[in-house]
N, C-alpha and C positions, 0 to 999 in steps of 0.2 A: 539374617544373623541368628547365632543359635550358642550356647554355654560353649559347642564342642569348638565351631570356627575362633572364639575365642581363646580356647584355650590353644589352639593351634596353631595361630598368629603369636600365643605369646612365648608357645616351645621355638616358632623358627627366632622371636627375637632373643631368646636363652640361647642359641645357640650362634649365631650369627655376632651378638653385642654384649651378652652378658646378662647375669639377673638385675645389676643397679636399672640397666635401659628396660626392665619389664614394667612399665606404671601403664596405669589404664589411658591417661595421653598417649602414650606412644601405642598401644595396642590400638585404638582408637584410631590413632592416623595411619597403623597399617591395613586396616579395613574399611579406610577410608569414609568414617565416620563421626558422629562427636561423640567425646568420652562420656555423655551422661547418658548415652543409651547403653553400653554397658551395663551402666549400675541394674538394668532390669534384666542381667544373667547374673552377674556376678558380684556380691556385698560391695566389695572394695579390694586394695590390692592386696589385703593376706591373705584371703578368701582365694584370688585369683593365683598368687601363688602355691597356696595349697593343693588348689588344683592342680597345678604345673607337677608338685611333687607327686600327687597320686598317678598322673599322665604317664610319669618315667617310671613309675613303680610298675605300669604294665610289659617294661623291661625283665622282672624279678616272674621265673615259671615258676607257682606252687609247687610243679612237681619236679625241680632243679635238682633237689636230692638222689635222683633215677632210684639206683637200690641199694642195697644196705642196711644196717640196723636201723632205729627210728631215730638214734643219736646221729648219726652217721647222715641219715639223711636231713635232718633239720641244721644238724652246721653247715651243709651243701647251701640249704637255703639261704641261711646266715650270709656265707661267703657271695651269693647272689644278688642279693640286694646288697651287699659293702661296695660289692662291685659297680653296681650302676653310681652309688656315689662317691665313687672314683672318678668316675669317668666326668662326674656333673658337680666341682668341689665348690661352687657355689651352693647348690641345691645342697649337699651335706650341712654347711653351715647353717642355711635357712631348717635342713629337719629338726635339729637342737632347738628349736622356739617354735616353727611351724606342725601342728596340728594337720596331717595327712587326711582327708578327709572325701572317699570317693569306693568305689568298686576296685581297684586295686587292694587299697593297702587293706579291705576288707579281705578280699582272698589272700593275702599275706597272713596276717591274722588267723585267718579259720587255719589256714595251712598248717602255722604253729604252732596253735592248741590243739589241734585234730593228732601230731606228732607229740605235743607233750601229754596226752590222752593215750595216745600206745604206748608211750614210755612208762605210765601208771602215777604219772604225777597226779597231785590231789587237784579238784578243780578250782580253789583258793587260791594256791601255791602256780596253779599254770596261769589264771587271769593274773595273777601281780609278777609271775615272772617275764611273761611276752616284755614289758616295759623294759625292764635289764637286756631282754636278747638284742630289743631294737636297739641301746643305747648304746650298746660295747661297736658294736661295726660302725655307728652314726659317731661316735667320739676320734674312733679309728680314722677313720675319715675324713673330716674336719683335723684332726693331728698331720694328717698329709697334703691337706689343705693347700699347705701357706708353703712355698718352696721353702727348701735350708739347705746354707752351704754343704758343698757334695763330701766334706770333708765332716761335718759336723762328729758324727760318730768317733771317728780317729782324735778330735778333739778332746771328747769326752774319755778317751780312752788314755790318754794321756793325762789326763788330769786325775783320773782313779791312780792311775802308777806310777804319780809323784805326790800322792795325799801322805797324812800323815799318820801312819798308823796308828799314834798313840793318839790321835784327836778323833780320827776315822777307824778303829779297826774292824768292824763290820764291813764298812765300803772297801777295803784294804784286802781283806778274806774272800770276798764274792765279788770281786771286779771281775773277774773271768763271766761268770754266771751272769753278773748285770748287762752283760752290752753280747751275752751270748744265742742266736737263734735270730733267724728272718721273720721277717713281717706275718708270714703262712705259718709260722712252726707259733710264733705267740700269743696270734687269733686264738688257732685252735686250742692254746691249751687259753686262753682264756672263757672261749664258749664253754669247755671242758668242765672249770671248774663254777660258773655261771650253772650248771646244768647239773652239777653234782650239789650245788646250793639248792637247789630250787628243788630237787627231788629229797632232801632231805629237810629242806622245810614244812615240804607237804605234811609232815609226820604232825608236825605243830603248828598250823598255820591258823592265826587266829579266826574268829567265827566272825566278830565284829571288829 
């Protein structure tokens, strides 16, 4: 038995049953073992799924951006790792509390900063911005999470063009603007403006 067969046992039960079926019992009886020799790889089950998340994180290429500017290439990254937790919307929900913690999300990381580093962000202002880059696609995510009715949007859209202007007239004025742009066109300009913060924070970014 070894940390890896562990963690590997507990990707086929993520995949196969779900994250709730991930406990160190059930990884235990698919290695046909008892659960307390685990504990001498792995602390316990957040530990083990932190692993799990760093696992899928070797889905995310550092160099996913191929070429283009260095903005251009870190929202590629962006969009790469949003993507594996798309794909794993349990695992999205658990990144929001769970602590990644392995040689992936380190090469994630260095990728980042090595790109907010050419972009000429300060190195203050790029160690506390990685956290916002991770958070907008890991929110993203988790928002997609959870099905909604296929009509939701036209709901909402209806409700802007029957508000009241005189209670509402902002929502009234920019209802077009509010429910206007896809999922790709919003990221981006979210990273966008996430990246236009942070490089102008660098100018002030405090010392302590």
């Amino acid at each position: 038995m070894t940390r890896q067969s562990i963690v590997d046992a507990a990707l086929a039960i993520l995949r196969e049953e779900g994250l709730d079926k991930v406990t160190m019992r059930r990884v235990a009886t698919a290695l046909d073992t008892g659960h307390a020799s685990l504990y001498v790889y792995v602390r316990n089950t957040e530990d083990l799924h932190a692993q799990i998340l760093d696992a899928l994180l070797g889905e995310v290429s550092p160099s996913a951006g191929g070429t283009g500017t260095w903005r251009d290439r870190l929202k590629a990254l962006l969009r790469s790792y949003q993507s594996v937790l798309f794909r794993y919307p349990e695992i999205a929900r658990m990144a929001l509390s769970t602590q990644p913690a392995g040689p992936n999300y380190m090469a994630l990381v260095e990728a980042l900063l090595a790109l907010l580093n050419e972009g000429g962000v300060s190195d203050r202002a790029a160690a506390w911005g990685v956290d916002l880059l991770l958070l907008q696609p890991t929110a993203v995510a988790v928002e997609h999470s959870t099905p909604r009715p296929s009509d939701d949007l036209s709901a909402l859209a209806a409700l802007i063009a029957t508000a009241d202007a005189v209670r509402y007239p902002h929502i009234v004025r920019l209802g077009v603007e509010l429910i206007s742009g896809d999922g790709a066109a919003r990221s981006d300009w979210a990273f966008d403006v996430l990246l236009d913060g942070i490089l102008a924070a660098g100018s002030h970014a405090p010392n302590e």
